[in-house]
Each structure stands twice: as structure tokens, then as C-alpha cells.
C-alpha positions as CSV (number, residue, x, y, z in Angstrom):
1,X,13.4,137.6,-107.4
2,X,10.4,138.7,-108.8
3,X,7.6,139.4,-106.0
4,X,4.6,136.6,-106.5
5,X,1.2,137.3,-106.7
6,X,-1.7,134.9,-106.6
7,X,-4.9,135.6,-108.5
8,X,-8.0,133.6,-107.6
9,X,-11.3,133.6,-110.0
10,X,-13.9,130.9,-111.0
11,X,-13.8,132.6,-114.3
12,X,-10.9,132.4,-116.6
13,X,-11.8,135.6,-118.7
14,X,-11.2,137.5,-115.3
15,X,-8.2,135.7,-115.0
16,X,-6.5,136.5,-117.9
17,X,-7.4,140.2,-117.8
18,X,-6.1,140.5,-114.4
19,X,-3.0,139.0,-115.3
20,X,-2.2,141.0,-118.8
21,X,-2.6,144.6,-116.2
22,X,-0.1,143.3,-113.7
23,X,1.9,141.2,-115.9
24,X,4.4,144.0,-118.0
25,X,4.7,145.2,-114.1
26,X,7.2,142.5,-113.6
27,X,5.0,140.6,-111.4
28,X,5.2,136.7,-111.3
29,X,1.7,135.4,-111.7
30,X,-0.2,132.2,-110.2
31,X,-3.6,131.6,-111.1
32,X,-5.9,129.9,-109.0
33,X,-10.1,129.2,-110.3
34,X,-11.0,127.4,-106.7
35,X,-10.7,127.7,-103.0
36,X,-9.2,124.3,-102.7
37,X,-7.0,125.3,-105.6
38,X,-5.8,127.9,-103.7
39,X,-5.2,125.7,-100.4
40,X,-3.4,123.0,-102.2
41,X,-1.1,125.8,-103.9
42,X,-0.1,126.9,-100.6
43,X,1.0,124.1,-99.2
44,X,4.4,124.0,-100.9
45,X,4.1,127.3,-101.9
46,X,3.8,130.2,-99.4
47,X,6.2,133.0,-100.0
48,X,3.3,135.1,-101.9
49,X,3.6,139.1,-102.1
50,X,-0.3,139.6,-102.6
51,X,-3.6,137.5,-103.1
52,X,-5.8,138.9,-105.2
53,X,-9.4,137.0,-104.3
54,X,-13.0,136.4,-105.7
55,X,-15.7,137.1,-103.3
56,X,-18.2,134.6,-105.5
57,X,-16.8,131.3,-105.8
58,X,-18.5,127.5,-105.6
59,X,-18.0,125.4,-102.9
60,X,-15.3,127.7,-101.3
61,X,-16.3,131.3,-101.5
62,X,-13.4,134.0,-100.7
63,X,-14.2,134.6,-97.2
64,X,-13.8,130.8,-96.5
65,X,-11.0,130.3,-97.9
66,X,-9.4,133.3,-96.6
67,X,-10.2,132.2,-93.3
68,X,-8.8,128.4,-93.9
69,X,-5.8,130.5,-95.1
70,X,-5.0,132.6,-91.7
71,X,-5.5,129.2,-89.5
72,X,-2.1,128.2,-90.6
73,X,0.7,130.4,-88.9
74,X,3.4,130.2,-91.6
75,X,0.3,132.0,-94.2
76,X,-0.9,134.8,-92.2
77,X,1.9,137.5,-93.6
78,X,0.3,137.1,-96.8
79,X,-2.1,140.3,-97.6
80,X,-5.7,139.4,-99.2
81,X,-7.5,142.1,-101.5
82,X,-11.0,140.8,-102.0
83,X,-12.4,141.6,-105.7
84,X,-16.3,141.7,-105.9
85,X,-19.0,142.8,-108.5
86,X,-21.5,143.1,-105.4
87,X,-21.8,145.9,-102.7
88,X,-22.1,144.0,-99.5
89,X,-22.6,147.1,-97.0
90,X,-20.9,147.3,-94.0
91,X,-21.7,144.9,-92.2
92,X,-20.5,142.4,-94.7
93,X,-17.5,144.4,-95.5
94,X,-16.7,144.2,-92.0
95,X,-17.1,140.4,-92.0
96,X,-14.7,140.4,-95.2
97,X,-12.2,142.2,-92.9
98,X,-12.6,139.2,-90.2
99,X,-11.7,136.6,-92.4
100,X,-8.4,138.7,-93.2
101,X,-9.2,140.8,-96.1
102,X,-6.8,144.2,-96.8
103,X,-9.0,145.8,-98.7
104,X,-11.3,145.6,-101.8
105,X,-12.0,146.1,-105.2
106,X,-14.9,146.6,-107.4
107,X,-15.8,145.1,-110.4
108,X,-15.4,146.3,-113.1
109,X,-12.0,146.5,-112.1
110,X,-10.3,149.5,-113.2
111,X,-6.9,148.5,-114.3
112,X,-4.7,151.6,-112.9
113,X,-6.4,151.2,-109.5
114,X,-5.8,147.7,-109.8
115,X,-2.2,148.3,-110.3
116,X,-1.7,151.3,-107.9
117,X,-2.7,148.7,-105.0
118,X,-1.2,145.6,-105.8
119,X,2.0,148.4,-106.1
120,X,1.4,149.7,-102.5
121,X,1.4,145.4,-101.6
122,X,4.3,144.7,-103.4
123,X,6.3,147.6,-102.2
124,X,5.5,146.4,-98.1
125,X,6.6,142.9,-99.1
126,X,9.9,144.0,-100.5
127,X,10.3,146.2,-97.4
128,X,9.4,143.5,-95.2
129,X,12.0,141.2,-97.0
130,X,15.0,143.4,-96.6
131,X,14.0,144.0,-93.0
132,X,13.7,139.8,-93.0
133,X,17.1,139.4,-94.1
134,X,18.9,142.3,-92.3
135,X,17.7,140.5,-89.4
136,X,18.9,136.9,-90.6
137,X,22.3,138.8,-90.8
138,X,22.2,140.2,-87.5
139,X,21.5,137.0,-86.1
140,X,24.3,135.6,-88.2
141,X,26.4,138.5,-86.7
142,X,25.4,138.1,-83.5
143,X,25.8,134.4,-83.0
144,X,29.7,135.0,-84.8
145,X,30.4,137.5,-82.2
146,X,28.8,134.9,-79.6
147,X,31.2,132.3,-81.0
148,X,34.6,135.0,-81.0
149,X,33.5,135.5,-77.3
150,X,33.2,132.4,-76.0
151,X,36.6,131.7,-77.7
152,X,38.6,134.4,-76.3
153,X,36.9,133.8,-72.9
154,X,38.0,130.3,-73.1
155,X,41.4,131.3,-74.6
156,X,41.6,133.8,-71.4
157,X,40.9,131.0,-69.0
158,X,43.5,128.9,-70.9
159,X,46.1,131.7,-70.6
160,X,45.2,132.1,-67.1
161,X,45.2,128.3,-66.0
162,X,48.6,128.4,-68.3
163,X,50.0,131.8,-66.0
164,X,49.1,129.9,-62.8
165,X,50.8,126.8,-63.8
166,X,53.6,128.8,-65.1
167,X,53.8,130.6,-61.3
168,X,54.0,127.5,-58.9
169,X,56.3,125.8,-61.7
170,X,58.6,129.1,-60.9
171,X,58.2,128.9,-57.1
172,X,58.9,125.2,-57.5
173,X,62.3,125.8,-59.3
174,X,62.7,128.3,-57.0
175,X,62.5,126.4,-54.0
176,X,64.4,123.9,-55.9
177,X,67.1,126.2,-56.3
178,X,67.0,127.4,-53.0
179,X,67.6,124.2,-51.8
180,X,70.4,123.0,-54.2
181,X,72.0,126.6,-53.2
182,X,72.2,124.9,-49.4
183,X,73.4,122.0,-50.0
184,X,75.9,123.1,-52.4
185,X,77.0,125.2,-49.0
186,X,76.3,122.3,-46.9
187,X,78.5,120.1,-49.1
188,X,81.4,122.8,-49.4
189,X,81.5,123.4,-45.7
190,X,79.3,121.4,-43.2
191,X,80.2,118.0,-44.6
192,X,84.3,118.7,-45.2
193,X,84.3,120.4,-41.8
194,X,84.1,116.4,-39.8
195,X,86.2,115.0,-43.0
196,X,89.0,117.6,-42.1
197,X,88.5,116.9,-38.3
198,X,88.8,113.0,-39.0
199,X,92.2,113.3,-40.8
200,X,93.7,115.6,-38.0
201,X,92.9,113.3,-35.1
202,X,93.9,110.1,-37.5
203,X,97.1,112.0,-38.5
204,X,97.8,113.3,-35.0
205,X,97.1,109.5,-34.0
206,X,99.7,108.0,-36.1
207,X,102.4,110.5,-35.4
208,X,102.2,109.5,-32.1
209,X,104.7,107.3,-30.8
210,X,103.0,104.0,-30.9
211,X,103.1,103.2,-27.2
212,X,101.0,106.1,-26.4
213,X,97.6,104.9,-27.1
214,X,96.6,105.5,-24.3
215,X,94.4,108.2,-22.4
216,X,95.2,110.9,-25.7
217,X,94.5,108.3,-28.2
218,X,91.6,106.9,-26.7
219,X,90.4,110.6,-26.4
220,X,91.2,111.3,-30.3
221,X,89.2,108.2,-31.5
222,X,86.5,109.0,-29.4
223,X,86.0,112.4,-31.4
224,X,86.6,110.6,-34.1
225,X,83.8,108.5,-33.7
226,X,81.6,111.4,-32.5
227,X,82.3,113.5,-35.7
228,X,82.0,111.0,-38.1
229,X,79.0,110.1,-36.2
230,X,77.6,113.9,-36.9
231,X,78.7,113.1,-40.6
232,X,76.6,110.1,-40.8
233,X,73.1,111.8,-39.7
234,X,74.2,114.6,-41.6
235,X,74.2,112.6,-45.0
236,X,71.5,110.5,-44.0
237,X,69.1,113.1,-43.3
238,X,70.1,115.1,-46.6
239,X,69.0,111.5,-48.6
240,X,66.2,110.9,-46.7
241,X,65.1,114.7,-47.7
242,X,65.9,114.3,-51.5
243,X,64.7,111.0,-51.8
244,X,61.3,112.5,-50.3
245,X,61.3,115.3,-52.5
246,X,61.6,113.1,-55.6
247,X,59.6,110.1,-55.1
248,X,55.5,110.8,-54.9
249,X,53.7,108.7,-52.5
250,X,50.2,107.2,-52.4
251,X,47.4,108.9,-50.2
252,X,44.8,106.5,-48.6
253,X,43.0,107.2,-45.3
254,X,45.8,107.1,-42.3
255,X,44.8,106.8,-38.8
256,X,47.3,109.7,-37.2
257,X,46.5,107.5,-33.7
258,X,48.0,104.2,-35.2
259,X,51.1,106.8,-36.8
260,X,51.7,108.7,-33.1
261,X,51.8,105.1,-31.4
262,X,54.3,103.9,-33.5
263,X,56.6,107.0,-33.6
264,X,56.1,106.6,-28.9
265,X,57.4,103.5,-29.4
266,X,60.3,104.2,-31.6
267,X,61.2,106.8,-28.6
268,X,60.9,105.1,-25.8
269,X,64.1,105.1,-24.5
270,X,65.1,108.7,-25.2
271,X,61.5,109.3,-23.3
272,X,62.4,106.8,-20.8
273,X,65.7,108.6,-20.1
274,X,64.3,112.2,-20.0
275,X,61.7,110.7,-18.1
276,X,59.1,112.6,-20.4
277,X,55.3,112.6,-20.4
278,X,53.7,112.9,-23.7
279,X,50.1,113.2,-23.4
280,X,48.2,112.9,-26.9
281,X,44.6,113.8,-27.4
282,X,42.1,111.6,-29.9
283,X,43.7,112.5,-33.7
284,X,41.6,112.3,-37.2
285,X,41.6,110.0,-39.8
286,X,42.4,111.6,-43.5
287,X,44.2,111.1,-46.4
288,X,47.4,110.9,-46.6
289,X,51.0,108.7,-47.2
290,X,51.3,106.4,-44.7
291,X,55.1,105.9,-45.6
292,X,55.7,109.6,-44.8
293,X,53.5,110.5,-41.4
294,X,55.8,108.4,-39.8
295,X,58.8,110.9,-40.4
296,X,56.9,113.8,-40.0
297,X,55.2,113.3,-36.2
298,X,59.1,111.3,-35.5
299,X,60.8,114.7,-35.8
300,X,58.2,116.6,-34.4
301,X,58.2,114.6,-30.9
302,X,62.0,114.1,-31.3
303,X,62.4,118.3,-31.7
304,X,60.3,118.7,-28.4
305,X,62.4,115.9,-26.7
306,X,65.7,117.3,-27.8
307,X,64.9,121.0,-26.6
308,X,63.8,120.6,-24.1
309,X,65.0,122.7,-20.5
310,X,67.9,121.2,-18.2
311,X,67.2,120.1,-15.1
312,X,63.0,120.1,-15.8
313,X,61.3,117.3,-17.0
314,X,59.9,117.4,-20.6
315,X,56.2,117.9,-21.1
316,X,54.8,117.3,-24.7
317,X,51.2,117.5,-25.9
318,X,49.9,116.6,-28.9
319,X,46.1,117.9,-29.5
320,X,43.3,118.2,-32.7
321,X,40.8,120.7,-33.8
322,X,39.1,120.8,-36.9
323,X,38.1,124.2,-38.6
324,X,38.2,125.8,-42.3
325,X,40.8,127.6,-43.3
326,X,41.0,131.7,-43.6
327,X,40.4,132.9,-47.0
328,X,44.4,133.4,-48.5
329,X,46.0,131.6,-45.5
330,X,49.4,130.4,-47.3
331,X,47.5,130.5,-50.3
332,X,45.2,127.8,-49.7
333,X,41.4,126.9,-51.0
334,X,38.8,128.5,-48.4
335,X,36.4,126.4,-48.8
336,X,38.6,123.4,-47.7
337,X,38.2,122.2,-44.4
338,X,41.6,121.2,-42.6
339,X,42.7,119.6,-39.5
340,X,45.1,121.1,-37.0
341,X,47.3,119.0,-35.2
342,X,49.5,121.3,-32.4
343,X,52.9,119.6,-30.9
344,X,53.1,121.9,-27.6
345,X,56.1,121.3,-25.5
346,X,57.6,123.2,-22.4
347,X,61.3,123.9,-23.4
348,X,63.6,126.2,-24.1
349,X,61.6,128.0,-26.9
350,X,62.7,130.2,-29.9
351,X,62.4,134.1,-30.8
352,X,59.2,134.2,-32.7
353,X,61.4,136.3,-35.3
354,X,62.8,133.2,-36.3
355,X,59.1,131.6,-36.6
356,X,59.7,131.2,-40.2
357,X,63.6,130.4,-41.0
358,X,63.6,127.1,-38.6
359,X,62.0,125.4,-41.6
360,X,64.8,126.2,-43.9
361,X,67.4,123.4,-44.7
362,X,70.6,123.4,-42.0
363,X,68.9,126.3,-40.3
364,X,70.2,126.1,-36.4
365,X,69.3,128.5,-33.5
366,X,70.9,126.7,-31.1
367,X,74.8,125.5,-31.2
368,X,75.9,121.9,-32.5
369,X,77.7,121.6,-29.4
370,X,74.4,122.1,-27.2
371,X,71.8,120.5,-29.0
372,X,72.6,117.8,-31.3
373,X,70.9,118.3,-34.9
374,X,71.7,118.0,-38.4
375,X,69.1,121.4,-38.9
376,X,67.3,119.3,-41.9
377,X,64.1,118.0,-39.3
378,X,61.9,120.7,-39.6
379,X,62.5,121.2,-43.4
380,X,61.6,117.6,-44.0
381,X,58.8,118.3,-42.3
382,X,57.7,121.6,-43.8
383,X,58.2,119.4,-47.1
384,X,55.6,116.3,-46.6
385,X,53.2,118.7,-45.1
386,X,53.6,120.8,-48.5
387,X,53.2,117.6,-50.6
388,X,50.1,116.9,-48.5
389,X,49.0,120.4,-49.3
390,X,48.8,121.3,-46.1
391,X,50.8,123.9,-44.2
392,X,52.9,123.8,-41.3
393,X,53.7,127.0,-38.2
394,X,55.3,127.7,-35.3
395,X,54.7,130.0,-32.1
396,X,57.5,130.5,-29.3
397,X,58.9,132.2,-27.1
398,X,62.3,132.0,-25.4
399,X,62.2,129.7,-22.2
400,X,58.4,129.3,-22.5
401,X,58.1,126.4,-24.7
402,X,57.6,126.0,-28.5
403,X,54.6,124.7,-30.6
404,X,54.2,123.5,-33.7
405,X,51.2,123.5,-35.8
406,X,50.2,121.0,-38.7
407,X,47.2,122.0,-40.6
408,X,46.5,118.9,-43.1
409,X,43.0,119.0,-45.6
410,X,40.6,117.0,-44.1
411,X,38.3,114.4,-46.4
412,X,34.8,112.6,-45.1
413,X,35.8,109.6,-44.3
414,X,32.9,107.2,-43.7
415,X,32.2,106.6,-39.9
416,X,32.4,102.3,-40.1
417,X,36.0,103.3,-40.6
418,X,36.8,105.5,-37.9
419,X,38.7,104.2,-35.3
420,X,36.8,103.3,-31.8
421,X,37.9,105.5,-29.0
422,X,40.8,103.9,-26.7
423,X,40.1,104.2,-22.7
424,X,42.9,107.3,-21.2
């Protein structure tokens, strides 16, 4: 684009001979004959290289204007050369120089002077304008590299969530697998083992002669009944596991005191016949599925009932504390405050080697023909704790009693809902 230079004069003569020096330069010309002229110009108008100004004018004289000029932000790149037939001295030079002026020029003016300036003006301005537009495409750089960084940060975060989904889906099919691994086992040995045991007695019962149902046959139904018995818990316990594992329950706030009363109840007669004392200290409320705390405390209290020492009476305890969790405990959120509920009983105890594997599927420490068991309990419990995302632990020692510890996350739950505390 051609640079554009305004020229301001009362008198058209100096006009025109202003413009014919600058205009075989190139030089896009406005002419202005007022200071108002000038104003009104720049209102719509305001990318100017160079104003070439009258000192002398009516109404507005060059200093005036200049200053109206500089009030407005957007016009205060624009240089001002002041022309002037008069010699104002330096005090009104200096006052020239207030208002804005560059510089001036004497009338008569001398055409190559004239044209050496405005060159010097011109030249700054188109300096000034590449520098403008390397800039606008710096900014335009900048905010593209902006833009390709916040995409690849968000397409990092996305491969990351996308990793760390991809990571519990393995452990989840690896679990899965683990577990389908057992019970294909289970089903090829532990639940043919009683089937083959039913059809020796039954065929060993009707190759008998048949007037010898007596003390033998009685004895052979009454294993009978015992294995198929052992059978029956067996395959009940692997479908209450797998239908756990499958169906998702609703969480809404369960009071643990309510749960523990039930699951006393439900035992009173093996308690009653062990003549056991379960002591159980206030418990939290929090959210949970009230369909599966049952289950969970049920084979905790029954494990410390069924383990417990011959010839000593049981002792279980059931106590709460609330605290946050380690930072990387199990994997879990540190700032997540959970509750720890600790099942401590006085019986035979385990090898704290074998802290971990009692909460595998079928895992036994202890004979069938000692302690009855399936060896499913403490896996279903390990697996609604999980699906509470909670975590569950274990500390024994052989002939010194066994505890376990249920850590659940904890939620506020508002205080009208609390339960009130029952009398001891």
C-alpha cells in the first residue's frame, strides 16, 4: 500500500505545490485547508504515515489541532511536521514540540528538504508496519502453538485416563480369570469328589443283602447325607459368590449397628452352643449395600465362631476407628477418609505367611475333617469389601487368635441421622 500523507494548509496554492514535490514520490495524498477538516478526516481515517501542518490557520491554528489530535490514543503514532513562514524562537518552538510536533519547516519550503524529511517519516512508518505485522504473526503463532498444546495435553490426559482404564480392566479379567481357573478345579475335583463318595456308599448299599440295613447301612446313609450335605454348601456358596460378583447393588447410608444385630441373631444358637461372648463396640453409619453387609459381617462372626480353640470358650470383639488412609495403601485415594472395623477373636489363629492367600477362593489352612468350610467365606468377603472400594486384612498368629480388618470409605452423613447410642 502506498504510505498516506496528510497535508494541512488554509491556502490552496500551498496545497497544490506541496503535493506536485511529494506526489511522483509515490505518496498517497489527503489535503486538509482546516483544523476541523483535519479532525473530521481522522475519525474514519487514521492509518496516516506523516502530517504535514500549517502553523497559521483560522479558528484552529496547528498547535491546537495538534493537540486535539494526541488526546485520542488510537492518533498519537502519527508524526506532525509543523510548516511556518514565521520564526517563533525557542520558546515557541518548544511549545510547538508540546503539542506533538517532529519537527519543522520553513517557508519558503524548499522542495528537496521537503522530500528528504517526509522520506526519513515514511521510511519509520514502513519499519514500524513490518515490525506491526511480524508481531500480529507471532501472536498468531503463538496462540497456534497455545492451541497444539493444550490439545496434546488433553490428548495425554485422555491416553492416560484411557491407560488407567485399560489397567484395572486387565486386573479385572485377571482376577476374573483367576477365579474361573478355581472353579474350573473346584468343579473337576472338589465337587466330583462327594458325587463319587455318594455312588460308592449307594452302590455298596444296594449290594448289600437287603436284610442288613442295619447298623452298616444306617452308617453309609449317614455319610451320605453328611457329604452331600458338604456338596450342598459347597454349590451354594459358589452361587452366592457369582451371583455377587455379577449383580451391582445400590449404596445408601447403612447403620453397621442395625447389620451386626441381625447377623447375632441369625447365630444365636451356634453362640448359644459355644457358649460365646461377642462384645461389639458402637459402629458407623456410611454408604453402602444393605443387601450385602449382611453376608459380609455373617461370615466374619461365623469364621471366629468356627475357629475357634477346643475346650476354651470363644471370645469375639468387634470394634471402630476412623482415620485416613496411607498414601498407596492397596492403591487407594489418600485423601479419603475410611472406617476400620476389626473382628478380633481368641482362637486357633493362622501363620501370618498365609495373611494373604485365606482370601483366595477354596483356600483352606485347616482340614475339611476339622473345621467345616467350603473355603469360599473370606473370598466373598474380600469381594463386597472390593465392590465397596474398601479393602480388607488379616493379622494372626498360631494359637493366639486371629483378626480381621475391614477398612470401608467413610461419607458425612448428617448427624439427625445417626443412630442414638444404645445403653451396654
Amino acid at each position: 500500500m502506498q504510505p498516506k500523507i496528510m497535508i494541512v494548509d488554509d491556502r490552496e496554492d500551498n496545497l497544490l505545490s506541496m503535493t506536485s514535490v511529494l506526489e511522483p514520490d509515490g505518496y498517497n495524498i489527503v489535503k486538509a485547508n482546516s483544523g476541523r477538516q483535519v479532525l473530521k478526516l481522522l475519525l474514519t481515517d487514521f492509518d496516516f504515515a506523516l502530517i504535514l501542518m500549517d502553523v497559521q490557520m483560522p479558528n484552529l491554528n496547528g498547535f491546537e489541532t495538534a493537540a486535539l489530535i494526541y488526546e485520542r490514543e488510537r492518533l498519537r503514532h502519527i508524526p506532525i511536521i509543523f510548516i511556518t513562514a514565521n520564526n517563533y524562537g525557542e520558546e515557541n518552538l518548544f511549545k510547538g514540540y508540546r503539542a506533538g510536533a517532529v519537527d519543522y519547516i520553513y517557508k519558503p519550503v524548499n522542495p528537496d528538504l521537503l522530500r528528504a524529511k517526509v522520506g526519513v517519516f515514511v521510511d519509520l512508518y514502513r519499519k514500524n508496519q513490518r515490525l506491526l505485522l511480524q508481531e500480529q504473526k507471532l501472536i498468531a503463532v503463538n496462540r497456534s502453538l497455545e492451541l497444539e498444546i493444550n490439545e496434546r495435553k488433553a490428548s495425554e490426559e485422555k491416553v492416560t485416563e484411557l491407560n488407567k482404564q485399560l489397567l484395572e480392566n486387565i486386573a479385572r479379567l485377571e482376577a476374573a480369570n483367576k477365579d474361573l481357573d478355581l472353579f474350573a478345579f473346584m468343579a473337576s475335583h472338589d465337587l466330583q469328589a462327594p458325587l463319587r463318595k455318594i455312588r460308592m456308599f449307594s452302590d455298596r448299599l444296594l449290594a448289600s443283602p437287603g436284610d442288613s440295613m442295619g447298623k452298616e447301612g444306617r452308617l453309609y446313609l449317614t455319610r451320605i447325607q453328611e457329604v452331600s450335605r458338604r456338596m450342598q454348601d459347597l454349590i451354594n456358596d459358589i452361587l452366592r459368590f457369582s451371583k455377587i460378583s455379577v449383580e451391582k447393588q445400590p449404596f445408601e447410608a447403612v447403620d453397621l449397628n442395625g447389620v451386626i444385630e441381625e447377623v447375632l441373631s441369625e447365630l444365636e444358637t451356634p453362640i448359644r452352643e459355644k457358649n460365646a461372648v461377642v462384645s461389639v463396640d458402637r459402629l458407623p453409619v456410611l454408604p453402602a449395600s444393605t443387601v450385602l453387609m449382611g453376608p459380609l459381617f455373617s461370615n466374619l462372626v461365623s469364621n471366629a465362631l468356627k475357629y475357634s480353640k477346643k475346650g476354651e470358650e470363644p471370645r469375639v470383639r468387634i470394634r471402630y476407628e476412623e482415620g485416613p488412609v496411607l498414601a498407596g495403601t492397596n492403591g487407594k485415594s489418600a485423601d479419603m477418609r475410611y472406617g476400620r472395623i476389626y473382628i478380633e477373636d481368641n482362637g486357633i489363629g493362622f501363620d501370618q505367611k498365609y495373611a494373604e492367600q485365606i482370601f483366595d477362593m477354596f483356600r483352606r489352612l485347616h482340614p475339611s475333617s476339622e473345621y467345616e468350610g467350603t473355603g469360599i467365606g473370606l473370598a466373598l468377603c474380600k469381594k463386597i469389601v472390593e465392590m465397596h472400594n474398601g479393602f480388607i486384612s488379616a493379622l494372626g498368629r498360631p494359637g493366639e487368635g486371629a483378626v480381621i480388618i475391614v477398612s470401608l470409605p467413610l461419607q458425612e452423613i448428617p448427624k439427625e441421622k445417626q443412630p442414638e447410642a444404645q445403653p451396654e
